[in-house]
N, C-alpha and C positions, 0 to 999 in steps of 0.2 A: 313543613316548609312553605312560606308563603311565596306565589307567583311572582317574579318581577320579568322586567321584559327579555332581561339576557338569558331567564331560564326555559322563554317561550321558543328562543331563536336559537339557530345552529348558522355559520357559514362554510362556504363551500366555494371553492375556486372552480368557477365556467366558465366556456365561450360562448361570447354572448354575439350573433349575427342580426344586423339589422342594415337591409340596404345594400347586400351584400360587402357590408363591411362587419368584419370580427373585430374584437378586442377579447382579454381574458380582465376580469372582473371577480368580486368577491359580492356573492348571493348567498344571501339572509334565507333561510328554509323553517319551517315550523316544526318544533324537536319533536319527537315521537318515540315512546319508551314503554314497555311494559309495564304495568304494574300487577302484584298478588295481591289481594285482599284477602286476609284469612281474619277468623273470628274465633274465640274462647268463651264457650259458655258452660252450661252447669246441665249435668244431667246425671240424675239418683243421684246427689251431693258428692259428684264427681266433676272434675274442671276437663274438659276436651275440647280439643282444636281443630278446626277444617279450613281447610280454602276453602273460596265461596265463589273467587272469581280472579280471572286475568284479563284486563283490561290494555288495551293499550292506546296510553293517555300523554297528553302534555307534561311533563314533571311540575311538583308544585302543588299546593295544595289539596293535598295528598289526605291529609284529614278530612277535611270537607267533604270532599269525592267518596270517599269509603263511607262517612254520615250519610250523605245523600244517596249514596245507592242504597243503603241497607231501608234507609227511612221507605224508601221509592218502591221498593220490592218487598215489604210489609214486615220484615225482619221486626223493627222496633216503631214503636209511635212517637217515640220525643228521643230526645238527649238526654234524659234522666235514664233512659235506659241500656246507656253507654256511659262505663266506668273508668275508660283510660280508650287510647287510641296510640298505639306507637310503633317506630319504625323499624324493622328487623335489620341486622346487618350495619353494615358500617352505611355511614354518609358520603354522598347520595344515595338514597335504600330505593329498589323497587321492589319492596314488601312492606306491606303493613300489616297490626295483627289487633284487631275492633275487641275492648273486653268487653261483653254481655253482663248487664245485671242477671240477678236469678230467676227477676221476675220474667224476663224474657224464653218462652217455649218456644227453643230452635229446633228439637226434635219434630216436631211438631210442623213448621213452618217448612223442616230440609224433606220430610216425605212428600208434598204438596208440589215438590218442585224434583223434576231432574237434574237441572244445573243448573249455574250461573253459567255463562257465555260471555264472549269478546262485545264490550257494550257497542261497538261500531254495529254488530249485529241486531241489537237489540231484544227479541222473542225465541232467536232462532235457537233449537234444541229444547224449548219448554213444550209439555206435555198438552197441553190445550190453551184456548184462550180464555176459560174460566181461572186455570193455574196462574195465568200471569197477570190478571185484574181483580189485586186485591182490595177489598173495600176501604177508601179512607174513614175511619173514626172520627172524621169533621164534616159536621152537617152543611147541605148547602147554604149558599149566601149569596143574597140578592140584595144588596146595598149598594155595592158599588156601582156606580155611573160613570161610564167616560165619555169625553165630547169628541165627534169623529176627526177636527181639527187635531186634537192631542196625538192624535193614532198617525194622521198622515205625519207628524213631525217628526216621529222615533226616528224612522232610518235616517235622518242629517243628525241626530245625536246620541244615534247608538255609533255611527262614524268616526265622532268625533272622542269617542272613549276605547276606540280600537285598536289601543298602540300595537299591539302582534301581529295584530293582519293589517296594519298600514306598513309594516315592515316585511311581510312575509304574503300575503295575499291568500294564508291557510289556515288558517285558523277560524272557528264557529266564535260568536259571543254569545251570550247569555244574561239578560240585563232582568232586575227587578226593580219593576216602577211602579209610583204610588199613585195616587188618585191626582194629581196635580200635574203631573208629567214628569216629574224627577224620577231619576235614575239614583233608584237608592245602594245599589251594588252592582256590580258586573264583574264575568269570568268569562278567558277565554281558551280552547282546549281543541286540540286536531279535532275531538269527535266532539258533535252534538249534546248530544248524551253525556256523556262526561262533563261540558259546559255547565249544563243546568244540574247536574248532580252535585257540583262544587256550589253550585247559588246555593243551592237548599241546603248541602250540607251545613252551612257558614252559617245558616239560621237555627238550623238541628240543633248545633254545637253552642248556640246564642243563647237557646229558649224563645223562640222569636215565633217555632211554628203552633198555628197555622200562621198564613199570610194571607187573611178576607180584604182586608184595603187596597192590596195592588195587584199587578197580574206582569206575568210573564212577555218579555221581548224576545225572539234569536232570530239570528240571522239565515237560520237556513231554515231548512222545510219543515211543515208536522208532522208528525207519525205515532200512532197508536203509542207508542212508548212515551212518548212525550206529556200526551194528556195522560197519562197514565200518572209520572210523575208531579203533573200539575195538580190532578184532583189528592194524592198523597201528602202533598205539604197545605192542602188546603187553599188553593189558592184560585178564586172563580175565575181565570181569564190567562188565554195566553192567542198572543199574536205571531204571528211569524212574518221572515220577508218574503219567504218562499211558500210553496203551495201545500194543502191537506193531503194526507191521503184518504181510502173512501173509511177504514176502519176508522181513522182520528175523526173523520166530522161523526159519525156514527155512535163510539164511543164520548164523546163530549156532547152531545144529543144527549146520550140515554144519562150521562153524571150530572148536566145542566152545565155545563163548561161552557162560556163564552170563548166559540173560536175563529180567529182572523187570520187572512191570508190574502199574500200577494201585498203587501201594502207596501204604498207609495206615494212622494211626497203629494199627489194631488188625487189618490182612489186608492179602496181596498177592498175587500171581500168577508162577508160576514157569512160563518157556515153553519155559526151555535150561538143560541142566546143572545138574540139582537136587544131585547130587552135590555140589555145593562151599556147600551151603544145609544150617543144621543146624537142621532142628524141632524 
């Protein structure tokens, strides 16, 4: 199911006080739903089924999101190695069930990990921090250049593609821009994480990844999980509006990840890879 804006919004009848005057009014809220993610793959020429994860996410692009988290968390390395992707249950589903080529060793992948978790969480419940940083199969890349003028521009034009949170004021985006300053997609999703997992899915699902020419925008803060996803779709650069934390600048340090924070339409803050940053 693809995102439209009435699937991002819920309303709600409130009193609304301002001035010590009330009214009742009709407020727009950013929808929030669970979803399953479960997976079917192949082990000893047998087909078996697991949940992998319950998320709970914006409804909508529901494919992309289960692409991009699997891709994100070393499950699979492309979309060639997803056979079908579909929704359990009647319409509106919050279940989805990923099929695995054979090529893919999830036995293999599910001992390495104790569980998927609530992506709002991110790490939390995984066995160390080696189990949750799996290596991307895309070499680095150092081609890309951006001019620091292009960076302070994002936030008035990631703004202006933010229909759910100019209606709702709850919603993360998640933008992929190219070397020129276009905004070549965006998604937007209650959690972070879930955001950028639908970008990348929609590329998984494309054949698109990696992504060496452009680098990641969101609107809200970094966090280890984030550059985690970033170096997984291959993409050298991601900026945020909001601030690092200490593992994200650390983590994108040691991958070579170009990473930015705080940025704004006149400064911003370079934590990784200023090399691919042109003042």
């Amino acid at each position: 199911m693809h995102t439209t804006v009435q699937s991002l919004i819920r309303q709600f009848s409130i009193k609304r006080i301002s001035n010590a005057h009330s009214e009742r009014v009709l407020d727009s809220v950013a929808t929030e739903e669970p979803l399953e993610i479960r997976v079917s793959y192949w082990f000893k020429d047998s087909q078996m089924s697991q949940s992998v994860a319950v998320t709970m996410r914006t409804p909508g692009n529901d494919r992309e999101l289960a692409a991009g988290l699997l891709l994100s968390e070393g499950v699979i390395r492309d979309g060639h190695q997803i056979t079908a992707i579909r929704s359990l249950g009647s319409e509106p589903s919050n279940e989805v069930l990923v099929e695995l080529s054979k090529e893919v060793d999830f036995e293999i992948w599910r001992l390495s990990r104790s569980s998927f978790v609530n992506s709002s969480c991110g790490i939390c419940g995984k066995r160390s921090r080696d189990a949750v940083a799996p290596q991307s199969s895309f070499p680095r890349d150092d081609h890309l250049s951006i001019d620091a003028s292009l960076i302070q521009a994002l936030p008035a034009l990631l703004r202006e593609r933010q229909e759910g949170f100019a209606k709702t004021g709850g919603l993360h985006a998640a933008a992929l821009i190219d070397s020129s300053g276009r905004i070549d997609a965006l998604f937007e999703d209650i959690g972070r994480h879930n955001a950028l997992d639908k970008l990348i899915g929609s590329y998984v699902l494309n054949g698109r990844i990696p992504l060496r020419d452009h680098f990641f925008f969101l609107s809200s803060r970094s966090s280890f999980e984030l550059i985690q996803k970033t170096a997984m779709a291959g993409v050298p650069m991601i900026a945020t509006v909001g601030g690092p934390s200490s593992l994200a600048i650390e983590t994108a340090r040691q991958l070579g990840i170009t990473l930015v924070g705080f940025v704004r339409s006149d400064r911003f803050n370079v934590y990784s890879g200023q090399w691919r940053i042109n003042s």
